[in-house]
N, C-alpha and C positions, 0 to 999 in steps of 0.2 A: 390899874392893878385890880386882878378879881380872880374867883376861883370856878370854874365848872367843869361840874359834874358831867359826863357822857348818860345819856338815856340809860345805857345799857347796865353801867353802874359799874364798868369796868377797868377804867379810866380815869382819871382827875389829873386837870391842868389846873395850876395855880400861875398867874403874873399878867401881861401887858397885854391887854386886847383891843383891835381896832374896829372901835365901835361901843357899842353898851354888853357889857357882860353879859347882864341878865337877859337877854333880848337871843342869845345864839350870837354874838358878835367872833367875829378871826381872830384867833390869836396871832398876836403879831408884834414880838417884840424879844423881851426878854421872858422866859418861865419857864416852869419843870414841868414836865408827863408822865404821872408814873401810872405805869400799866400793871396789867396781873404778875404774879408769884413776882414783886417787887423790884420790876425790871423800871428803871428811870431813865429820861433824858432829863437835862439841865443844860438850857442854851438861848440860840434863836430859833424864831418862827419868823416865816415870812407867810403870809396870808393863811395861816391853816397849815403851813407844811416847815416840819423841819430842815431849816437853813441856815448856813451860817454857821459860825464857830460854836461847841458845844459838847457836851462829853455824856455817853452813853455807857448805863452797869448796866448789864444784862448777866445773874447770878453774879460770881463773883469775878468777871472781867469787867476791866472799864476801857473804853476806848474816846479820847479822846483828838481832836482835831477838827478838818473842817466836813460840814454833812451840806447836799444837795439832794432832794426827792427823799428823805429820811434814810439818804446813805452815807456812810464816811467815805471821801475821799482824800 
């Protein structure tokens, strides 16, 4: 479990990454993304990409189910 920050400052993953957090490691497990004007995913990753079952607010929709290449299908 760990938190990183995007360079750009736009971005913050907080939860399970495979490898050393601090070092630039994949996220890849269970944790959140939340992006600008507080748009969140809350799920899985699989190596850097969202995968896996997980629910997405974007404003005030949420779409939940399963996501591939950070889409719901």
């Amino acid at each position: 479990m760990g938190t990183f920050v995007y360079p750009s400052g736009v971005a913050r993953y907080e939860g399970e990454f495979l490898g050393d957090a601090s070092t630039g490691a994949l996220c890849h497990g269970k944790g959140t993304l939340t992006l600008p004007h507080s748009n969140v995913y809350t799920g899985s990753f699989v190596m850097n990409e969202i995968k896996g079952e997980g629910k997405l607010k974007i404003g005030t929709d949420v779409m939940s189910g399963t996501f591939q290449g950070g889409l719901l299908h």
